[in-house]
matplotlib code that plots the C-alpha trace (Angstrom):
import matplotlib.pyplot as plt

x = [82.4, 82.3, 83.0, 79.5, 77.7, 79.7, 78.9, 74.9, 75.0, 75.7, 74.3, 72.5, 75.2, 76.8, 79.6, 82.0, 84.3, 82.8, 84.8, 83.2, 85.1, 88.5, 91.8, 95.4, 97.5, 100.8, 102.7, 106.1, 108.7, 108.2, 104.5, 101.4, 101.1, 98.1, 98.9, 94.9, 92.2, 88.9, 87.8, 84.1, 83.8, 81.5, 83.6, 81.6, 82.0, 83.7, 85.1, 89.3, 89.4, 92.4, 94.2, 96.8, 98.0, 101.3, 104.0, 103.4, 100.0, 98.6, 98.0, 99.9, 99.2, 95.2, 96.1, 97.5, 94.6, 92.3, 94.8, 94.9, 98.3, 97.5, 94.6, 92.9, 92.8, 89.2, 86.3, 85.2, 85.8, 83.3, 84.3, 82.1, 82.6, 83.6, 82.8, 83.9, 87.3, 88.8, 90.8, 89.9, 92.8, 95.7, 98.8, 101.2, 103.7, 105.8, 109.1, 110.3, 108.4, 109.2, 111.0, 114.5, 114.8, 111.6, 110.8, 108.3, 105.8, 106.2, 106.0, 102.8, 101.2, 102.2, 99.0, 97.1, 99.3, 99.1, 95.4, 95.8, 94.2, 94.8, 97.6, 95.3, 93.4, 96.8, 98.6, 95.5, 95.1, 98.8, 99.1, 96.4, 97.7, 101.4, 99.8, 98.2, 101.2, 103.2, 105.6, 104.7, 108.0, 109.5, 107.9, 110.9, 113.2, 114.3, 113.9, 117.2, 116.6, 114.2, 113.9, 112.0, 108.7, 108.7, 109.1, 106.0, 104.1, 104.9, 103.7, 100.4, 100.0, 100.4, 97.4, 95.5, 96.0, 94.9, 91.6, 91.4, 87.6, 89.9, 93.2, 95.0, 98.2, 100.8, 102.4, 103.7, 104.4, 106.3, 110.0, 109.5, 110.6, 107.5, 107.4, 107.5, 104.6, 102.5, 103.0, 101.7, 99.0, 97.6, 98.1, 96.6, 93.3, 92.9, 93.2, 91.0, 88.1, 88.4, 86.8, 86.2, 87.8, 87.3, 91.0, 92.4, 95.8, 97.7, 100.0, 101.6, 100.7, 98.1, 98.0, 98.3, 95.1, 92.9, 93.9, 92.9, 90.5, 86.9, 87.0, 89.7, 90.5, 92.7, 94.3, 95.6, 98.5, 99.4, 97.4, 95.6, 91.9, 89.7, 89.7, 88.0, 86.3, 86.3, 84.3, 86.0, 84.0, 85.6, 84.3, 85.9, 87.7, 90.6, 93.5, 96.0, 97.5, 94.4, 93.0, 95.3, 95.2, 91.8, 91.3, 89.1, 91.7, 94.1, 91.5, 90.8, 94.4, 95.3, 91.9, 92.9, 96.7, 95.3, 93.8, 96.7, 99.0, 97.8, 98.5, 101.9, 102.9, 101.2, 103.5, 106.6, 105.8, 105.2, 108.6, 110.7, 108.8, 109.9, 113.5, 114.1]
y = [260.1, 257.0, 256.8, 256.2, 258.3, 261.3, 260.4, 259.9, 263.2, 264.4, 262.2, 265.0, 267.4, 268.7, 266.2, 267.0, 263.4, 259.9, 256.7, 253.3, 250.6, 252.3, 250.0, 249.9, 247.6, 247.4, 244.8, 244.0, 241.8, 240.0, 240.0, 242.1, 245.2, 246.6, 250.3, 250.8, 249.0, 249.5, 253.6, 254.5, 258.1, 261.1, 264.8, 268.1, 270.8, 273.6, 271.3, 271.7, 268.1, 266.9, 263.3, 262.4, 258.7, 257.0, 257.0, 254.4, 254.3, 255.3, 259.4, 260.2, 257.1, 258.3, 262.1, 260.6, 258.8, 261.8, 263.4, 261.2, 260.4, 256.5, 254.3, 252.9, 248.4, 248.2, 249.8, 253.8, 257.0, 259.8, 263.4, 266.2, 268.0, 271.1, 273.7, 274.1, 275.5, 275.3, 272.5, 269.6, 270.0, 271.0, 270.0, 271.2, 269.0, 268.4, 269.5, 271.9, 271.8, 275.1, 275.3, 277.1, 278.7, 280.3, 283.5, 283.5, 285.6, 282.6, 280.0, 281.4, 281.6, 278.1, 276.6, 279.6, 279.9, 275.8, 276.5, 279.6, 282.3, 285.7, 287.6, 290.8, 287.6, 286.5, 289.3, 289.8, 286.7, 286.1, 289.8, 288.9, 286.3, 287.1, 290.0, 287.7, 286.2, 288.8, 287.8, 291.2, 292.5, 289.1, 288.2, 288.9, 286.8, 283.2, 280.6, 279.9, 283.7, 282.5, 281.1, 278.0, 279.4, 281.9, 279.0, 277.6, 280.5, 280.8, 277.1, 278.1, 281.1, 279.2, 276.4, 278.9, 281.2, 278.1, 277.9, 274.8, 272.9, 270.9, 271.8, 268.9, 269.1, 266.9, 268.1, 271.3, 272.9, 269.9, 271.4, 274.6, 276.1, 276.6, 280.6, 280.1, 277.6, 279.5, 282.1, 280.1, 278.5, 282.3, 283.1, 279.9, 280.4, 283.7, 283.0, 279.7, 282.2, 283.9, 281.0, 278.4, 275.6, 271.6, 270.6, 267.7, 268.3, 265.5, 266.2, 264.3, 267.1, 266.9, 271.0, 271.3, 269.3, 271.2, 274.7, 274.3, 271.8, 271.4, 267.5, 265.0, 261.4, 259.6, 256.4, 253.4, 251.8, 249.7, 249.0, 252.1, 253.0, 255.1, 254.8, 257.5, 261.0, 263.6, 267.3, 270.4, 272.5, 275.7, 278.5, 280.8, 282.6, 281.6, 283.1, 280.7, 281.5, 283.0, 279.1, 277.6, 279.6, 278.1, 275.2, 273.3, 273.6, 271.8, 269.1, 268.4, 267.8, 265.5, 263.4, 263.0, 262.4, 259.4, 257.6, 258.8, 257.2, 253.6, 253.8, 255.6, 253.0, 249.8, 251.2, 251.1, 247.7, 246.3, 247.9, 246.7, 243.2, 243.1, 244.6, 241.5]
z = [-17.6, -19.6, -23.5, -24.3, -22.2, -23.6, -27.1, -26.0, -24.5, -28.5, -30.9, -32.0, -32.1, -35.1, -35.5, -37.7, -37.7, -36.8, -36.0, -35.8, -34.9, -36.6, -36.2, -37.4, -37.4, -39.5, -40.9, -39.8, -40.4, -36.8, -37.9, -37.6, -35.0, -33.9, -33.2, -32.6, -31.4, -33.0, -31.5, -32.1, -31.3, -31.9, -32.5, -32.9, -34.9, -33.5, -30.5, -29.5, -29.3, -26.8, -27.0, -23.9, -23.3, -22.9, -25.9, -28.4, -27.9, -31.8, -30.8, -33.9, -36.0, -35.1, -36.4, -39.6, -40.1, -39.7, -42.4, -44.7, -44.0, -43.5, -43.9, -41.5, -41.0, -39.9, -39.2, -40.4, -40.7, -41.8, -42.1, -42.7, -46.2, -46.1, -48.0, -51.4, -52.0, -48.3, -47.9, -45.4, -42.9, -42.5, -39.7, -37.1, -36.6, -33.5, -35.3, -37.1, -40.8, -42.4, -45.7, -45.1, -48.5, -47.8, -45.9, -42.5, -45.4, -47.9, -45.5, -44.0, -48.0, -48.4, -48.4, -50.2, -53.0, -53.5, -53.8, -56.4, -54.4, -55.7, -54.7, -52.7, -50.8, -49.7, -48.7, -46.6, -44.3, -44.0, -43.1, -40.8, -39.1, -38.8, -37.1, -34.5, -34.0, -33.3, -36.6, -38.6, -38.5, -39.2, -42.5, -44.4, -42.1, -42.8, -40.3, -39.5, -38.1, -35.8, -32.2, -31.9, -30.4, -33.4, -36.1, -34.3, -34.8, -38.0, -38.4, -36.6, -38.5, -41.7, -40.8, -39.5, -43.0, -45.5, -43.9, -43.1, -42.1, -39.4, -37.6, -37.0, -33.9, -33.0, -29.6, -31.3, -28.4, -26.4, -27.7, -26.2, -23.0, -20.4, -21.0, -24.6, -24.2, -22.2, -24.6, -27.6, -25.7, -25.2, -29.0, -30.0, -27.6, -29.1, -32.6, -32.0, -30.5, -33.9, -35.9, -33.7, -36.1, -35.4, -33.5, -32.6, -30.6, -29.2, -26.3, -23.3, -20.7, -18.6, -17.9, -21.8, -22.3, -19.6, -20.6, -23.9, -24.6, -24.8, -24.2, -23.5, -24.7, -22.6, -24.3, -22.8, -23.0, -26.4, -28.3, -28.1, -27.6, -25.6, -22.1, -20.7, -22.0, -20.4, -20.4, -19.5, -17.8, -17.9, -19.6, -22.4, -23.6, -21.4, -20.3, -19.1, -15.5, -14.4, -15.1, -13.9, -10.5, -10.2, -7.3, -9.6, -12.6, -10.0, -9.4, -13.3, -13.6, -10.7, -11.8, -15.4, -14.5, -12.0, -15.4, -17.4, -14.9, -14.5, -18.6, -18.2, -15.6, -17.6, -20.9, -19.3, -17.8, -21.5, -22.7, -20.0, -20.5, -24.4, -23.3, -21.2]

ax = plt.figure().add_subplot(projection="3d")
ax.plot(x, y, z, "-o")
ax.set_aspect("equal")
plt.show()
């Protein structure tokens, strides 16, 4: 399905961010670099939004844009307001971005306690959520005490605890062993299904991006943009091996990774051209 004719189909959705014509492109010393070439896309409210292309192709400098992070070179960006008092988004990162003087129960109040929320409301949602992520009887721990996957989900817990109108997610899975993956992937689904939150997760796996997502943006090579769209058809809640034992699961994934591949293969071309 092309770009277009997946934004026609929901013009009249309930879009939550809009893009038209967004670029980036930095300045360097050898001159300028377009990370992004101008993106015009539609995103629903409520959608788990999936991006997958080759490294270097602007996933992440796109994320930072929706952030606030960086701004944008050309073009627009309109995000729906959210209501008042919950913050506008809030990030997973890729690495490890817990404080180390602080314990898994702090860490998770991070963002609530930056926005002044009484004490009983806290105690509350992060009790909540460390529940959900199986961290209860971790939340006095530090996380030097913790494996990696549990760090994660103390990452998760804490984005999910501030309440944010988007989740924003930059391969934080792509560290982790495949068990521990899978593992997070189910946690994540079910705390998703909870409240249904706008998401935009980058990641470089193809499996990753049809277990969890609603739609998919492939990129191309550098510089980036929107190659192709596409709808997962698969209906929810999930649970992950049972979908991925699926025939039809199997046939998503080789059909996206044939798009993904010509970028993959077109990427390394342009680096060993600039190598040489």
């Amino acid at each position: 399905m092309s770009d277009t004719m997946t934004q026609d189909a929901t013009a009249a959705a309930d879009v939550k961010i809009r893009l038209r014509g967004l670029s980036k492109t930095f300045e360097t010393k050898s001159g300028p670099f377009t990370a992004l070439e101008p993106m015009t896309l539609d995103i629903p409210t409520g959608c788990f939004f999936m991006i997958v292309g080759p490294s270097g192709c602007g996933k992440t400098t796109l994320l930072r844009i929706l952030a606030g992070l960086e701004k944008s070179s050309g073009g627009s960006l309109e995000i729906t307001a959210p209501a008042k008092g919950r913050p506008s988004n809030s990030m997973v990162f890729q690495g490890d971005s817990l404080f180390p003087w602080m314990t898994v129960f702090e860490n998770a109040a991070y963002g609530l306690r930056m926005r002044h929320r009484p004490e009983g409301e806290i105690r509350d949602v992060v009790g909540h959520y460390l529940q959900r992520t199986g961290l209860s009887r971790f939340h006095n721990s530090y996380p030097h005490q913790l494996s990696g996957g549990m760090r994660q989900r103390v990452s998760i817990a804490r984005a999910f605890a501030n309440d944010p109108d988007i989740l924003l997610m930059d391969e934080p899975f792509s560290a982790l062993d495949e068990q521990n993956k899978i593992l997070l992937q189910e946690e994540l689904l079910r705390i998703w299904e909870e409240t249904r939150k706008t998401v935009m997760f980058i990641t470089h796996s193809v499996d990753e991006a049809v277990t969890l997502g609603d739609r998919i943006m492939i990129m191309t090579a550098h510089p980036g943009r929107s190659k192709l769209i596409v709808d997962v058809p698969f209906e929810r809640p999930r649970r992950v091996l049972e979908l991925r034992a699926r025939p039809e699961y199997g046939e998503l994934v080789y059909s996206i990774w044939g798009h993904l591949r010509d970028e993959v293969q077109r990427a390394r071309a342009l680096d060993e051209g600039s190598a040489k």
